[in-house]
Biopython code that builds the backbone (N, CA, C, O; Angstrom):
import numpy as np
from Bio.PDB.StructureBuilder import StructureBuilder

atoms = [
    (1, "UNK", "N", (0.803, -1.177, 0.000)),
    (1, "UNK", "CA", (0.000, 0.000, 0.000)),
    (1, "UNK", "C", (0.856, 1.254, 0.000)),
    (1, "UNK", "O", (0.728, 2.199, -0.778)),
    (2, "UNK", "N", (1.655, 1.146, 0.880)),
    (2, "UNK", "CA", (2.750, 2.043, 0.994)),
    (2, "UNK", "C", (3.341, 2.513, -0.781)),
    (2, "UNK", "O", (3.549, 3.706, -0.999)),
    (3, "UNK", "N", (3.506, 1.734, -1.637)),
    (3, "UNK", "CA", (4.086, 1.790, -2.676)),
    (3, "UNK", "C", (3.328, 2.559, -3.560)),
    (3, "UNK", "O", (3.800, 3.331, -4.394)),
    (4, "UNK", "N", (1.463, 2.209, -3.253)),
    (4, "UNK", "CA", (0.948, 2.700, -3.973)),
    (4, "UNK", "C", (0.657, 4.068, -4.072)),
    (4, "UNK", "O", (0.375, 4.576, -5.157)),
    (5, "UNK", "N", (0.706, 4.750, -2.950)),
    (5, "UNK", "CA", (0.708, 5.886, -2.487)),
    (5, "UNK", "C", (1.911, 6.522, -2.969)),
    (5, "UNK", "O", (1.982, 7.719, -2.690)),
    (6, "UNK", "N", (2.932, 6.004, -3.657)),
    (6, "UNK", "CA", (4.014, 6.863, -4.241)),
    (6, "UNK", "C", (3.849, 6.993, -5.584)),
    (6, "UNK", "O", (4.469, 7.742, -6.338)),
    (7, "UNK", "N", (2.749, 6.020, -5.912)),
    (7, "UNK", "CA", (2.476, 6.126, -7.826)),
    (7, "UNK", "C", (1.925, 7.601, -7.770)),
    (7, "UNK", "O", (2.279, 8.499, -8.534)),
    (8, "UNK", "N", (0.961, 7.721, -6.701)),
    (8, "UNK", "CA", (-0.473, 8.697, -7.154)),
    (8, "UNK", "C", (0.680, 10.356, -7.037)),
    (8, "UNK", "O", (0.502, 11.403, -7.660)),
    (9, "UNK", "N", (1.667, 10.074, -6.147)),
    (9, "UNK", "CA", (2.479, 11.433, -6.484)),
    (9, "UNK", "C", (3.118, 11.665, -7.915)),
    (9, "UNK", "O", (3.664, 10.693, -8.436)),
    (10, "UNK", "N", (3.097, 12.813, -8.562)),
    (10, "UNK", "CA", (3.978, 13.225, -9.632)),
    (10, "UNK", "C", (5.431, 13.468, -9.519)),
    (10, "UNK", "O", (5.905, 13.928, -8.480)),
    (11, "UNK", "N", (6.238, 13.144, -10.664)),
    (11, "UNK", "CA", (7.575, 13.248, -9.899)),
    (11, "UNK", "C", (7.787, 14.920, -9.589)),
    (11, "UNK", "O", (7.083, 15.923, -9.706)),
    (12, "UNK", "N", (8.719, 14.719, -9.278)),
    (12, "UNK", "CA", (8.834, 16.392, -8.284)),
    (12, "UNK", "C", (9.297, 17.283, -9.720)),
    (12, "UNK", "O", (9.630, 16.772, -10.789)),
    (13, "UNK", "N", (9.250, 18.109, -9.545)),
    (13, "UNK", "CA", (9.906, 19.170, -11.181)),
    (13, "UNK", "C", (11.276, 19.299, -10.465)),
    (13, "UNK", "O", (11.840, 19.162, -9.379)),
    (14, "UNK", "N", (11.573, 19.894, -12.662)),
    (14, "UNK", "CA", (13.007, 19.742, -12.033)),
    (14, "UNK", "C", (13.662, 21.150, -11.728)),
    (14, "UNK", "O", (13.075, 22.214, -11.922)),
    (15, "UNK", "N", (14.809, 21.047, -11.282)),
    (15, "UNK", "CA", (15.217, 22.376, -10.052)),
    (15, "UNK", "C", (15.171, 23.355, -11.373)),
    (15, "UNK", "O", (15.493, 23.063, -12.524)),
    (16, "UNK", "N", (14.727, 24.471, -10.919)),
    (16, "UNK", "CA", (14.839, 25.862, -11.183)),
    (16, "UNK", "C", (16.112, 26.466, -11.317)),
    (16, "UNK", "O", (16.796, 26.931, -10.406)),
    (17, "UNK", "N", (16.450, 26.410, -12.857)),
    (17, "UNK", "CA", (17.874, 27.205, -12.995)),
    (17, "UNK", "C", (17.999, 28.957, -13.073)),
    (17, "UNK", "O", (17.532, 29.730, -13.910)),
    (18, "UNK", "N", (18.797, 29.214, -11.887)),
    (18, "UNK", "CA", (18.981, 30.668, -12.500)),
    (18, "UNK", "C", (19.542, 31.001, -13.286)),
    (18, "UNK", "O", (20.725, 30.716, -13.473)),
    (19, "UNK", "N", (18.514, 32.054, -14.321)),
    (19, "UNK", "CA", (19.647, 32.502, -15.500)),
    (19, "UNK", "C", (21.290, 33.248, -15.536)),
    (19, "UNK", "O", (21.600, 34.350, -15.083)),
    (20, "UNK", "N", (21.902, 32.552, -16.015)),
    (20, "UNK", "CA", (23.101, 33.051, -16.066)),
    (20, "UNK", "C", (23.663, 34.402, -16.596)),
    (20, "UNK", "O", (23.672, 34.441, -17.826)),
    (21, "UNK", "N", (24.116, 35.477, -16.003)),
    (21, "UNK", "CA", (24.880, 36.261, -15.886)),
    (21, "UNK", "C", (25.964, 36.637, -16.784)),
    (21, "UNK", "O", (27.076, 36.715, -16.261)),
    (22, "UNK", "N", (25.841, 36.951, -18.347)),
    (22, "UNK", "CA", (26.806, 37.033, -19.335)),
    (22, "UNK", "C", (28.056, 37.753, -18.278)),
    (22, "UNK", "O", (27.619, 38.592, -17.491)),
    (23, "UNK", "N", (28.921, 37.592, -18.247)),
    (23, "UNK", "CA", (30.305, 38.191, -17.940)),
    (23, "UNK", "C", (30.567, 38.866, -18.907)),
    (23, "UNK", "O", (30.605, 38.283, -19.990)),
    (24, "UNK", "N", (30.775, 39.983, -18.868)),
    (24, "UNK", "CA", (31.463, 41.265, -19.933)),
    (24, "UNK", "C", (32.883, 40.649, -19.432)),
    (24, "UNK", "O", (33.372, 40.094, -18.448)),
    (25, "UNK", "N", (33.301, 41.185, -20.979)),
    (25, "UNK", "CA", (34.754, 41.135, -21.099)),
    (25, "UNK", "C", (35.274, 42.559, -19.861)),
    (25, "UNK", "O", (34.590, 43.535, -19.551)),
    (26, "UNK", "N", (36.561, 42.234, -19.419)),
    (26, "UNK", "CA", (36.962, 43.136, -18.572)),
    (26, "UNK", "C", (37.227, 44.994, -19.588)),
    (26, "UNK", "O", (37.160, 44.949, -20.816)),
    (27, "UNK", "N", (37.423, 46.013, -19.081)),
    (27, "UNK", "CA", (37.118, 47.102, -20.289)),
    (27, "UNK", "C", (38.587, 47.357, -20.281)),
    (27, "UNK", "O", (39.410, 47.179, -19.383)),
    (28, "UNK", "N", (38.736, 47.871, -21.638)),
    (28, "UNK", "CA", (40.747, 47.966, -22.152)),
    (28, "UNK", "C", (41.107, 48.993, -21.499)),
    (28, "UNK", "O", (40.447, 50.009, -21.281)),
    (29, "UNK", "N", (42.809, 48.587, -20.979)),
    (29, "UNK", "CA", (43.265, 49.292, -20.491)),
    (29, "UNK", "C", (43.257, 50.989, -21.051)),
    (29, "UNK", "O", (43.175, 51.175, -22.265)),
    (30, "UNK", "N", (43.336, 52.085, -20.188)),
    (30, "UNK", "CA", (43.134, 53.245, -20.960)),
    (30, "UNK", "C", (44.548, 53.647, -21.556)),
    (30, "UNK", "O", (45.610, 53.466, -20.961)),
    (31, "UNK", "N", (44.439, 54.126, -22.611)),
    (31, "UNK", "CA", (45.801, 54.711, -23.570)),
    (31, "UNK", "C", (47.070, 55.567, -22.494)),
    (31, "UNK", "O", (46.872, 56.519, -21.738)),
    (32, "UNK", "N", (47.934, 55.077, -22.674)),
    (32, "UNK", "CA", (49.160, 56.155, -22.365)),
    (32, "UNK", "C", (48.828, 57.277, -21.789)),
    (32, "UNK", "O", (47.701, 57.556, -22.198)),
    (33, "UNK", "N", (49.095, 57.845, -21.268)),
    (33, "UNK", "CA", (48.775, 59.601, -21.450)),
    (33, "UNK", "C", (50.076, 60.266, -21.924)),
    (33, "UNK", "O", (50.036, 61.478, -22.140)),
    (34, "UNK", "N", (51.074, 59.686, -22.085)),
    (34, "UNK", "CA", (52.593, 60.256, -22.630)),
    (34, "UNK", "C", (53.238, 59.382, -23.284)),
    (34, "UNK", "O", (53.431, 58.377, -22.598)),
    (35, "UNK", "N", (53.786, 59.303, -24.626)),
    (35, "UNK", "CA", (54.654, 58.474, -25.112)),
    (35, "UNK", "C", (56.265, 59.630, -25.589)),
    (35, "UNK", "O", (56.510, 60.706, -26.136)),
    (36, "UNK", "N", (56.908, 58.583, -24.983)),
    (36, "UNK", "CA", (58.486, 59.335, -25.587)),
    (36, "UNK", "C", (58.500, 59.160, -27.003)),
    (36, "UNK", "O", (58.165, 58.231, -27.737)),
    (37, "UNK", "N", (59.012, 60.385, -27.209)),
    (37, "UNK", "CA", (58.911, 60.616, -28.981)),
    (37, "UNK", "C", (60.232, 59.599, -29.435)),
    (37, "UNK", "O", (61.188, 59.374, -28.693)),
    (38, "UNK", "N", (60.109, 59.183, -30.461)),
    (38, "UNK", "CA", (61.525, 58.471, -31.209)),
    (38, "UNK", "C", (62.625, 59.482, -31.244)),
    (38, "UNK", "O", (62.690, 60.687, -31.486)),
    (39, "UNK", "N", (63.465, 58.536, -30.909)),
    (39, "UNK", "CA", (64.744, 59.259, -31.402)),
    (39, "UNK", "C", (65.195, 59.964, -32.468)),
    (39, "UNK", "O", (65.277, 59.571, -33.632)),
    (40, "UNK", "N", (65.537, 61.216, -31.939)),
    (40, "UNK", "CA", (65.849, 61.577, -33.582)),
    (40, "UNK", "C", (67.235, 61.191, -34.569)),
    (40, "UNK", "O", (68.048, 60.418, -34.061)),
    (41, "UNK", "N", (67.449, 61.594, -35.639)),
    (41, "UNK", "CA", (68.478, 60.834, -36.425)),
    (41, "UNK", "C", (69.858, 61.866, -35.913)),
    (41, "UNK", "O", (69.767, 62.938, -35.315)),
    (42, "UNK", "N", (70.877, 61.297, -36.270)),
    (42, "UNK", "CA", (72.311, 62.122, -35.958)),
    (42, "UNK", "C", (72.278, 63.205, -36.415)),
    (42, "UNK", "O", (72.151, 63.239, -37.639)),
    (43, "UNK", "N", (72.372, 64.525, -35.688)),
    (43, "UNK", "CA", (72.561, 65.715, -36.482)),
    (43, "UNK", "C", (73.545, 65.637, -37.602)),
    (43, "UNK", "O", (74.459, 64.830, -37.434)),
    (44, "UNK", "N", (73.534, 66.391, -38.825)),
    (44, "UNK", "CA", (74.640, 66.452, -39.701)),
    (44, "UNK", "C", (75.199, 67.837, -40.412)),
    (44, "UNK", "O", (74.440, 68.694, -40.865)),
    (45, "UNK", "N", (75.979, 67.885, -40.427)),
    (45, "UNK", "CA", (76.636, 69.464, -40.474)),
    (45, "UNK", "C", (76.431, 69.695, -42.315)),
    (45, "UNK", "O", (76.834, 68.854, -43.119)),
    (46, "UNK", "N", (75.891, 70.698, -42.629)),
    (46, "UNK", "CA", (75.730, 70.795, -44.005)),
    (46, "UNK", "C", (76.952, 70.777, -44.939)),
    (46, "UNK", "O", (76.744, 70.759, -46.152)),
    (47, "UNK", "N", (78.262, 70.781, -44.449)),
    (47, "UNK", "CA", (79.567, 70.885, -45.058)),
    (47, "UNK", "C", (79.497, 69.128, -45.154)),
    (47, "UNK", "O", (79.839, 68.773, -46.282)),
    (48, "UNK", "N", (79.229, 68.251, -44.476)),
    (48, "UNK", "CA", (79.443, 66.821, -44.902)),
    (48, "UNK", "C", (78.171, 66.460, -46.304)),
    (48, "UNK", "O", (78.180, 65.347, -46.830)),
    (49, "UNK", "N", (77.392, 67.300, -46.653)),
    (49, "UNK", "CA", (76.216, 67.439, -48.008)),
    (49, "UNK", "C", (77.048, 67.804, -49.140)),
    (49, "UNK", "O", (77.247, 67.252, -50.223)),
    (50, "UNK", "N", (77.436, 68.759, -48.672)),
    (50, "UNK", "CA", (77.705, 69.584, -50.004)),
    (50, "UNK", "C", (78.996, 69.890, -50.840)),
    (50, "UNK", "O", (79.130, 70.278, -52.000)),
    (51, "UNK", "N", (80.129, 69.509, -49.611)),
    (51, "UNK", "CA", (81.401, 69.514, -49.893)),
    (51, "UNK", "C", (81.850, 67.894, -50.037)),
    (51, "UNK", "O", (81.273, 66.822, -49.860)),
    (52, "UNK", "N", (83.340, 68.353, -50.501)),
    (52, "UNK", "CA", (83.714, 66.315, -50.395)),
    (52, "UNK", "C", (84.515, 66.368, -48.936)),
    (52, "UNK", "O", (85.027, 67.177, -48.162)),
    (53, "UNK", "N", (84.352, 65.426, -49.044)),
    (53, "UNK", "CA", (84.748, 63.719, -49.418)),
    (53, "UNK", "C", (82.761, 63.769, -49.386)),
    (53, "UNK", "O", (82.080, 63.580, -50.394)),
    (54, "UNK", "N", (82.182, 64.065, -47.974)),
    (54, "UNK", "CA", (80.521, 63.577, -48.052)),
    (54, "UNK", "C", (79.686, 63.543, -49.123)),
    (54, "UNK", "O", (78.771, 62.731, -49.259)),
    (55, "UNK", "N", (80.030, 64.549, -50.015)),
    (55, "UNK", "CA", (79.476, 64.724, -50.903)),
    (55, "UNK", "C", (79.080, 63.223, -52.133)),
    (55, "UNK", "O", (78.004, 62.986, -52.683)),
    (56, "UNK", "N", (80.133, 62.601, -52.215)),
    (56, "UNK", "CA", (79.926, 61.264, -53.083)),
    (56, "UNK", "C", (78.990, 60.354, -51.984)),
    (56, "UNK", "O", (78.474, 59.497, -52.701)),
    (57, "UNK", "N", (78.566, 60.153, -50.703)),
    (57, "UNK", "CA", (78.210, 59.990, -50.375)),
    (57, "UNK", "C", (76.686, 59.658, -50.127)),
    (57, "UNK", "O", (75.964, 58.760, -49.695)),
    (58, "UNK", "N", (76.650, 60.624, -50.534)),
    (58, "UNK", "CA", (74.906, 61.448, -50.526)),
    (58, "UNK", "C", (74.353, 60.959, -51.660)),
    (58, "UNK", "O", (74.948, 60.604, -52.678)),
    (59, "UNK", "N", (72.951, 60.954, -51.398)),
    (59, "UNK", "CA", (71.959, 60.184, -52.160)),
    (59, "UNK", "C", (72.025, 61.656, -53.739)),
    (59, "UNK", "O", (72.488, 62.795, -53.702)),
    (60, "UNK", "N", (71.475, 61.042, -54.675)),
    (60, "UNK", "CA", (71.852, 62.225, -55.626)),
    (60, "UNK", "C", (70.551, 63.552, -55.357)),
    (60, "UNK", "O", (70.735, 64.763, -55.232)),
    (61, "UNK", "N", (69.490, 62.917, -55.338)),
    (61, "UNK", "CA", (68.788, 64.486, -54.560)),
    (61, "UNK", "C", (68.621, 64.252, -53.234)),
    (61, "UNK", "O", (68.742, 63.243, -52.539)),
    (62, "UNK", "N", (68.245, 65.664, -52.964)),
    (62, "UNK", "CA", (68.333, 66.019, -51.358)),
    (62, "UNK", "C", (67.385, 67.276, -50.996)),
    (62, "UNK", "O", (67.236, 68.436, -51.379)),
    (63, "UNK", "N", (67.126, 66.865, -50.552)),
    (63, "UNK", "CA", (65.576, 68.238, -50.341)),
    (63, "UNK", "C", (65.702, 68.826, -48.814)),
    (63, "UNK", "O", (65.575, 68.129, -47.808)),
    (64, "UNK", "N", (65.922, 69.963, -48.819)),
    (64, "UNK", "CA", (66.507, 70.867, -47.824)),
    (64, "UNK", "C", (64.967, 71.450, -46.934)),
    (64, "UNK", "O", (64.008, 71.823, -47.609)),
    (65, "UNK", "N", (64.936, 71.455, -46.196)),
    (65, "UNK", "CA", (63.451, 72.672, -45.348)),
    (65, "UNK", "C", (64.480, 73.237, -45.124)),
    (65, "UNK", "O", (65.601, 72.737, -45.022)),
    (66, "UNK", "N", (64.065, 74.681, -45.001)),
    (66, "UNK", "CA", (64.753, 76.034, -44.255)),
    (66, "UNK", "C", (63.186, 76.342, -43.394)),
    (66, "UNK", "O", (62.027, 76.414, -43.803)),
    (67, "UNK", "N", (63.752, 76.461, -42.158)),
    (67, "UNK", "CA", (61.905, 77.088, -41.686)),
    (67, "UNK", "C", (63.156, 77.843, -40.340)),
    (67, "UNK", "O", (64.202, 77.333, -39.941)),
    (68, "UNK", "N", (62.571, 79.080, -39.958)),
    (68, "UNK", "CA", (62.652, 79.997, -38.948)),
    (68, "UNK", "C", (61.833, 81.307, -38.780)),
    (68, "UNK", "O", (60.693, 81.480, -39.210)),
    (69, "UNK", "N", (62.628, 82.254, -38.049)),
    (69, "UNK", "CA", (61.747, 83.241, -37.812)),
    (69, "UNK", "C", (62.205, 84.477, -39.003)),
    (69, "UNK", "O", (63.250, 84.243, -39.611)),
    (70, "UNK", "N", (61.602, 85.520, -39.279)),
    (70, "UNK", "CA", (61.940, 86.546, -40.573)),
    (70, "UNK", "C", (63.392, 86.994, -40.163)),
    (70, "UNK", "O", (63.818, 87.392, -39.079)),
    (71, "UNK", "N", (63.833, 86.859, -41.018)),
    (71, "UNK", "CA", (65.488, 87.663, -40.812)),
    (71, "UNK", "C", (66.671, 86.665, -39.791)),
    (71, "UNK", "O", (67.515, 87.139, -39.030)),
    (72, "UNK", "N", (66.401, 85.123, -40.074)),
    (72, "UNK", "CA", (67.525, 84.320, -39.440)),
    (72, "UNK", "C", (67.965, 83.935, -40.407)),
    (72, "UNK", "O", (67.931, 82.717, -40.235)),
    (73, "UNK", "N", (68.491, 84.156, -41.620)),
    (73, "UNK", "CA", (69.035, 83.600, -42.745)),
    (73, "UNK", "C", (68.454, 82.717, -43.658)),
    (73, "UNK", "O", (69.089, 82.553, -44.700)),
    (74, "UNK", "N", (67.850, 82.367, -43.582)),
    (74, "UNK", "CA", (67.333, 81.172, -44.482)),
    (74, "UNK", "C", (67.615, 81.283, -46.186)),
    (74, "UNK", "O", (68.146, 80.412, -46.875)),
    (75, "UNK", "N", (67.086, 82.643, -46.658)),
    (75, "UNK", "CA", (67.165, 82.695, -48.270)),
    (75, "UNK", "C", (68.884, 83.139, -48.157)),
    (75, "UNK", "O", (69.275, 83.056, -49.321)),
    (76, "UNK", "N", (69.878, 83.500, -47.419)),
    (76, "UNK", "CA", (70.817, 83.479, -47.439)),
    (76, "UNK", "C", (71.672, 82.202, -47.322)),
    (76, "UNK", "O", (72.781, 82.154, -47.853)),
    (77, "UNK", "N", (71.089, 81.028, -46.534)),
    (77, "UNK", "CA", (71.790, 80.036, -46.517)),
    (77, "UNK", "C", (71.300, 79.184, -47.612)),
    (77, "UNK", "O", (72.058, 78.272, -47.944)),
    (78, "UNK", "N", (69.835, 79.334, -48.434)),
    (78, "UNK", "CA", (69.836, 78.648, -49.506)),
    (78, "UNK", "C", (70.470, 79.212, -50.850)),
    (78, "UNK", "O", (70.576, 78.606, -51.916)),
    (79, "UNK", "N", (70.806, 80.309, -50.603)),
    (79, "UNK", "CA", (71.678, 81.002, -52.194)),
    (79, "UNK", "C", (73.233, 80.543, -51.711)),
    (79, "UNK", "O", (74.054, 80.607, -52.626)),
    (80, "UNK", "N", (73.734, 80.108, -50.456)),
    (80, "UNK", "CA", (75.088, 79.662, -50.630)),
    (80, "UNK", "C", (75.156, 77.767, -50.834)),
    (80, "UNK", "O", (76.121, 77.031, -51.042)),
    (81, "UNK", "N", (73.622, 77.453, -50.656)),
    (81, "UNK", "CA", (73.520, 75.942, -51.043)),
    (81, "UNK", "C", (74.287, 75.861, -52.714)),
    (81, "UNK", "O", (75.316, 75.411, -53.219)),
    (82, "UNK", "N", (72.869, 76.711, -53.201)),
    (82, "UNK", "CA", (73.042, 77.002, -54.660)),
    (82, "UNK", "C", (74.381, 77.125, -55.351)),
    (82, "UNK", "O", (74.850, 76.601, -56.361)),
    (83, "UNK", "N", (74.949, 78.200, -54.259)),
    (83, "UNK", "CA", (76.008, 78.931, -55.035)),
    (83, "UNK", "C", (77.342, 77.113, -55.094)),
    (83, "UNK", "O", (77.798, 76.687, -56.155)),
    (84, "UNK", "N", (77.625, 76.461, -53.714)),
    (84, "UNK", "CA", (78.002, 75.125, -53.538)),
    (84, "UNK", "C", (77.599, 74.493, -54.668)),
    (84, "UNK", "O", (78.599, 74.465, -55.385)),
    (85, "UNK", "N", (76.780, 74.019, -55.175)),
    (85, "UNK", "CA", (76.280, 72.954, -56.141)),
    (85, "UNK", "C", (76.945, 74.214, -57.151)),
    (85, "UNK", "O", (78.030, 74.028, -56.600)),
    (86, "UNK", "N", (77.167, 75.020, -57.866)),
    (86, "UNK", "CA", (76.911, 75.181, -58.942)),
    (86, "UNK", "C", (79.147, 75.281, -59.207)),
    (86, "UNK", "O", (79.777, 75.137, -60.255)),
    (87, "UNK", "N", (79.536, 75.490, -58.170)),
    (87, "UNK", "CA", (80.599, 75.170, -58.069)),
    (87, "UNK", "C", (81.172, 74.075, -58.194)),
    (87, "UNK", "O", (82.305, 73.962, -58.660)),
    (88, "UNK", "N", (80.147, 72.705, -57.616)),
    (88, "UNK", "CA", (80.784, 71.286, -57.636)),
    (88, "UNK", "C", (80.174, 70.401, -59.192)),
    (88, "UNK", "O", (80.227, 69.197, -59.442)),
    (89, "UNK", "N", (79.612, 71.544, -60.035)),
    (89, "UNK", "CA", (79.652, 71.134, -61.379)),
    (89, "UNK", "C", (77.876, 70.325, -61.741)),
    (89, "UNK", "O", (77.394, 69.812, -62.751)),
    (90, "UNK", "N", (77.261, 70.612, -60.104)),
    (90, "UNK", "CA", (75.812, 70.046, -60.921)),
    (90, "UNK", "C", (75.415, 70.720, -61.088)),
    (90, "UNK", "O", (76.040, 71.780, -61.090)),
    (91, "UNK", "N", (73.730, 70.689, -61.437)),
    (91, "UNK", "CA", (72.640, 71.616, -61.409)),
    (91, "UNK", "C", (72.199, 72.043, -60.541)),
    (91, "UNK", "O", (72.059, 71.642, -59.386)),
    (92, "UNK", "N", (71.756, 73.542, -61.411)),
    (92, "UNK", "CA", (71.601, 74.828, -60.024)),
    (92, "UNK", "C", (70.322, 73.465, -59.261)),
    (92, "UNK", "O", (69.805, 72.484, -59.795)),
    (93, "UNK", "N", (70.216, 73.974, -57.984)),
    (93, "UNK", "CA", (69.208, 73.428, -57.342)),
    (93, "UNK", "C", (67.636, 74.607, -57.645)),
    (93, "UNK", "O", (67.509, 75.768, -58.036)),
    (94, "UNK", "N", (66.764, 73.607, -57.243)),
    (94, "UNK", "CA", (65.655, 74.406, -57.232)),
    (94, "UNK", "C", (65.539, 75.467, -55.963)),
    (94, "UNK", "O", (65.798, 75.035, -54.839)),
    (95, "UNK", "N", (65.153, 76.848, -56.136)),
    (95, "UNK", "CA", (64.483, 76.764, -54.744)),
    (95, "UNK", "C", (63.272, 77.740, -54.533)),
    (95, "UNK", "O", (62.966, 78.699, -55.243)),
    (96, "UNK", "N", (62.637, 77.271, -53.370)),
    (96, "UNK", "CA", (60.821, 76.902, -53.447)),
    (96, "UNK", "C", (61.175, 78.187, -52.440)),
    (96, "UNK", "O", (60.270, 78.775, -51.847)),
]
sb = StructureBuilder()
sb.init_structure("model")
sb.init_model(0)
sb.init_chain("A")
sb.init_seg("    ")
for serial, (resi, resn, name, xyz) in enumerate(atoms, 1):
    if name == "N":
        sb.init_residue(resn, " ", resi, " ")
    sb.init_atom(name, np.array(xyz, "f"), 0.0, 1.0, " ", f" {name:<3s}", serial, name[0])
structure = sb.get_structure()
């Protein structure tokens, strides 16, 4: 009798899962706030450009910036570039 009394129960349901909780990825570290700039290249003295021995050296063009403030030489040091090249037998250089 005992036995029968366990038919007439339903089996029990089954356990109640709690829904799971997506995990976010952790959030990216934040950027630098300072990076050291690269090194810059070896200074080079314009007499190792334009004169020899450096001169065979050097790639065959060469593109110069002049940038300063009004009246530090600049169109003066590019007319003695010029005046250099036209002495060592190439072409006048351009200048911009």
């Amino acid at each position: 009798m005992y036995y029968q009394h366990q038919e007439q129960y339903a089996p029990p349901p089954p356990p109640v899962q709690q829904p799971q909780q997506q995990q976010q990825p952790p959030p990216p570290p934040p950027p630098p706030r300072w990076e050291a700039p690269p090194p810059l290249p070896p200074a080079m003295d314009a007499a190792e450009l334009f004169m020899e021995p450096g001169r065979r050296r050097r790639p065959p063009l060469v593109c110069v910036i002049l940038r300063g403030l009004p009246g530090s030489g600049k169109t003066r040091f590019a007319r003695l570039v010029r005046d250099l090249e036209k002495e060592a037998g190439s072409s006048p250089p351009r200048i911009l």
